[in-house]
C-alpha positions as CSV (number, residue, x, y, z in Angstrom):
1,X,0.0,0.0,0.0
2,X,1.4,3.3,-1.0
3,X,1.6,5.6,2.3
4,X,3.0,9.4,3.0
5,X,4.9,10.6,5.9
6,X,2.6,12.7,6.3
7,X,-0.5,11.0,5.9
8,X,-0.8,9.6,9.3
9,X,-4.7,9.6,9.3
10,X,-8.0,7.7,8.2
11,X,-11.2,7.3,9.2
12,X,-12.7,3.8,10.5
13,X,-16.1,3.2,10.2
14,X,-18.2,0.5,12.7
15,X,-21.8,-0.3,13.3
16,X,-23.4,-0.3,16.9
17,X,-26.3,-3.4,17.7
18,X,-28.8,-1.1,16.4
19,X,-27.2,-0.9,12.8
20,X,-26.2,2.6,13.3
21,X,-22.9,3.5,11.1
22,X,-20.4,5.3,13.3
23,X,-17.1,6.8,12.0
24,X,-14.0,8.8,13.5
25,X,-10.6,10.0,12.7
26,X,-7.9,7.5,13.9
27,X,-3.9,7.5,13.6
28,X,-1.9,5.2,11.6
29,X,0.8,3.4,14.1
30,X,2.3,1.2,11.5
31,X,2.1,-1.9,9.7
32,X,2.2,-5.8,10.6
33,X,3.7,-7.9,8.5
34,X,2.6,-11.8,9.2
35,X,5.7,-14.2,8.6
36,X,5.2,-15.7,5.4
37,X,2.9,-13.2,4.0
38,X,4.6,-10.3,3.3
39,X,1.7,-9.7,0.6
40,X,-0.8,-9.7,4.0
41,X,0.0,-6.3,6.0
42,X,-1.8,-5.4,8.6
43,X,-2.8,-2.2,10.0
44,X,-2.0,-0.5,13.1
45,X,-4.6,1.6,14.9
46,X,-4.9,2.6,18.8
47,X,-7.7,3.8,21.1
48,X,-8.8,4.0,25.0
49,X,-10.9,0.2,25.1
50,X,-13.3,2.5,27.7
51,X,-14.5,4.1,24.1
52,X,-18.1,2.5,22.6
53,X,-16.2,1.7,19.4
54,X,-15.0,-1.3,21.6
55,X,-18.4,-2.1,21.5
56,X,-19.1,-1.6,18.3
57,X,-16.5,-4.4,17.7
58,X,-17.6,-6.5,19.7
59,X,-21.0,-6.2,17.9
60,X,-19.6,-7.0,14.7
61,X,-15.6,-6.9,13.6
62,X,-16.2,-5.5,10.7
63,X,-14.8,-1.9,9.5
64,X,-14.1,0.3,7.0
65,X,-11.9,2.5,6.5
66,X,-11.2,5.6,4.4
67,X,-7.6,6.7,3.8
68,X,-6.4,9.9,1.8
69,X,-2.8,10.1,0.8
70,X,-2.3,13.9,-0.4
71,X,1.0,14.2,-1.6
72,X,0.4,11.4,-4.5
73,X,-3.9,12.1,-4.4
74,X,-4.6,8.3,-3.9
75,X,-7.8,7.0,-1.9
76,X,-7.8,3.7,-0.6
77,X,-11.4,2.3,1.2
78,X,-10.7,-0.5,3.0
79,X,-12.9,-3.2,4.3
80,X,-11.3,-5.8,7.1
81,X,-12.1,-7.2,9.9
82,X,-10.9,-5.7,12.9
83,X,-8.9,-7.3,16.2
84,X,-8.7,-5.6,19.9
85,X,-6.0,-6.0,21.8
86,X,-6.5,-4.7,25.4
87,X,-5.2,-5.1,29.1
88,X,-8.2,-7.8,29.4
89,X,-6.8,-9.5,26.2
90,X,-7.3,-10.1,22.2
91,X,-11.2,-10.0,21.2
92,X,-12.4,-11.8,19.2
93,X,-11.3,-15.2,20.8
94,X,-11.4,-17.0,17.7
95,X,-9.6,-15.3,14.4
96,X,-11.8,-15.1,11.4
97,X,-11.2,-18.2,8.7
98,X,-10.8,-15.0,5.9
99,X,-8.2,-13.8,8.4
100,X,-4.9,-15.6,7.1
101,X,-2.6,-12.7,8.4
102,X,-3.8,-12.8,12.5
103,X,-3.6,-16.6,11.5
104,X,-0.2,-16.6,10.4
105,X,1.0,-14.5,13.7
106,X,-0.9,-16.6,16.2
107,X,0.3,-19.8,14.5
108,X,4.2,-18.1,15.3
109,X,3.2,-17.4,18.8
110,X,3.4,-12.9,18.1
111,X,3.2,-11.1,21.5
112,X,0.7,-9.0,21.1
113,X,0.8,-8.1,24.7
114,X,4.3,-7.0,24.2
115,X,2.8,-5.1,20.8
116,X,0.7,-3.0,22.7
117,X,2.7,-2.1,25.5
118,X,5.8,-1.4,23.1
119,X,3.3,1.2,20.9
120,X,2.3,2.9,24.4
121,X,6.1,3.1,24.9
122,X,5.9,5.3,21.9
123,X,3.5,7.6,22.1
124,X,3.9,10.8,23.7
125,X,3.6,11.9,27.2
126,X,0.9,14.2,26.4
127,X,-1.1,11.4,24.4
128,X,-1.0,9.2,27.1
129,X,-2.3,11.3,29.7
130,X,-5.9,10.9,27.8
131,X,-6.1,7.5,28.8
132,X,-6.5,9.2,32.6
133,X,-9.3,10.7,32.0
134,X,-13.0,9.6,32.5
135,X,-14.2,7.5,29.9
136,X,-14.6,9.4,26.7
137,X,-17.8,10.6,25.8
138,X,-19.5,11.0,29.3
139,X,-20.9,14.5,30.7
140,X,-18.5,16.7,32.8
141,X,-21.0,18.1,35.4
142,X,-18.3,20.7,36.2
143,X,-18.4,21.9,32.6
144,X,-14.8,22.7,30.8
145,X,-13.0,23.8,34.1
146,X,-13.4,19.9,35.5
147,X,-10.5,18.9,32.8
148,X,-8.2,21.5,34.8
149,X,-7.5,18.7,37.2
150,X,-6.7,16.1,34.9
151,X,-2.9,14.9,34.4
152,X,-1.5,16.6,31.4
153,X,1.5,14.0,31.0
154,X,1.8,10.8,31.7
155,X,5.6,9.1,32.0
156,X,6.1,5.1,30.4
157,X,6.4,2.6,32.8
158,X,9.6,2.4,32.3
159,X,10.2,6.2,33.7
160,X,7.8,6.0,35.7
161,X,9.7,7.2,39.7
162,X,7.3,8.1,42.1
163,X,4.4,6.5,43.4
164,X,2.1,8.9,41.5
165,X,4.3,8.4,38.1
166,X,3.8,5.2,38.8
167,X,-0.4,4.9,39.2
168,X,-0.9,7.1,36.3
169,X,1.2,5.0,34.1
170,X,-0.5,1.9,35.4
171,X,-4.0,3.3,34.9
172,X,-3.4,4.9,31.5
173,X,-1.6,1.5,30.2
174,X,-4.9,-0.4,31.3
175,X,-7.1,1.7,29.6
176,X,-4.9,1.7,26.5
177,X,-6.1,-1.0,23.5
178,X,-4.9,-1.3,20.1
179,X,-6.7,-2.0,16.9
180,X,-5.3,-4.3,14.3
181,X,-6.7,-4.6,11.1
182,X,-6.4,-7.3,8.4
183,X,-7.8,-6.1,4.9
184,X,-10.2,-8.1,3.1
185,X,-11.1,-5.6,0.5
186,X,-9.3,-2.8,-0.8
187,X,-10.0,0.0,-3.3
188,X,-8.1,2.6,-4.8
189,X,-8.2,5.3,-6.7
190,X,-5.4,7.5,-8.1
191,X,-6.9,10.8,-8.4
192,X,-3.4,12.3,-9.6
193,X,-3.9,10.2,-13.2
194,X,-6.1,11.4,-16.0
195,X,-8.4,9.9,-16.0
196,X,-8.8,8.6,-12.9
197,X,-7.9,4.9,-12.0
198,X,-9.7,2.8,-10.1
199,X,-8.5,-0.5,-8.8
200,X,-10.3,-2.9,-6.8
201,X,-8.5,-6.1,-4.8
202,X,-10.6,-8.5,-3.4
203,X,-8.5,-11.4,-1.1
204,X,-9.2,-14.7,-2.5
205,X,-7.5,-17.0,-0.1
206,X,-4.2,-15.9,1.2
207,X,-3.9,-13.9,-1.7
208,X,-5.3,-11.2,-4.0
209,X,-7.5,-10.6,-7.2
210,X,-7.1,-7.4,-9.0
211,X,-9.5,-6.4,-11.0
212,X,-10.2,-2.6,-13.0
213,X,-13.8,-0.9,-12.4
214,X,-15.3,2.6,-12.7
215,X,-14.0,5.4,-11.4
């Protein structure tokens, strides 16, 4: 997948139990690459598992997402099926048949625990002070003031000295989840080519069928 520096951004789209579509901006953390199938990347996403996307997952693993490159004006939408990985473990128990990439890294034992504590490890300070705050979403009765007392950074474990660097680490690690993705379906369009391309790959098995459409 073609991917800019810069363009560290999508959008993922789930669906709650009532069928209602629900999308927000998330940021790119990286790729997996399952051994064996370097064709097979995964993507990298994070988010607090207090959120009701983790939900929304657990209603149905299947997202969307829309990604924008700028620099080369490429869009991909890709569908895939989505795993959490949180301080109560990986949901859904049972990988996907479609899913030969989370397959692949299971069957070679990947430490996923290890995965997500090494990407809180690299986010910043300031990032992982959100994961100290009251679930996202609820009301602040005090209005805007009431954030005035929450932790602005928040130290790895690692750094972590006193016993207060300590809680907060603890506390924002526990509420910290990531989101791994393994495409299914992908579309792209280069936008930058006239006339526009459109390119649709559809997994078939552990591998991939190209196939030309519409723009």
């Amino acid at each position: 997948m073609l991917t800019s520096r810069r363009a560290t951004v999508y959008q993922i789209a789930t669906v709650d139990s009532s069928n209602r579509p629900h999308v927000r901006s998330q940021i790119h953390r990286g790729f997996l690459t399952p051994p064996g199938l370097p064709h097979l990347p995964l993507l990298l996403t994070s988010t607090d598992s207090r959120t009701p996307k983790t939900k929304q997952l657990a209603h149905t693993d299947f997202v969307e997402l829309a990604w924008w490159i700028d620099g080369s004006a490429d869009q991909f939408r890709v569908l895939g099926r989505a795993r959490l990985v949180s301080s109560a473990g990986i949901s859904p128990a049972r990988t996907p048949p479609e899913c030969a990439g989370l397959a692949a890294l299971d069957a070679a034992g990947f430490d996923w625990e290890g995965a997500r504590r090494g990407q809180f490890d690299d986010v910043s300070e300031h990032m992982r002070a959100s994961w100290c705050r009251p679930p996202p979403g609820d009301v602040l009765p005090g209005g805007y003031e009431e954030m005035d007392s929450w932790p602005t950074t928040v130290k790895k474990p690692s750094d972590a000295r006193t016993e207060e660097e300590k809680a907060l680490a603890a506390e924002a690690l526990g509420n910290y989840a990531l989101v791994v993705i393994e495409p299914l379906e992908v579309d792209w369009v280069q936008m930058a080519i006239r006339p526009n391309r459109r390119t649709r790959f559809t997994r078939v098995d552990d591998g991939w069928e190209e196939v030309p459409v519409v723009p």
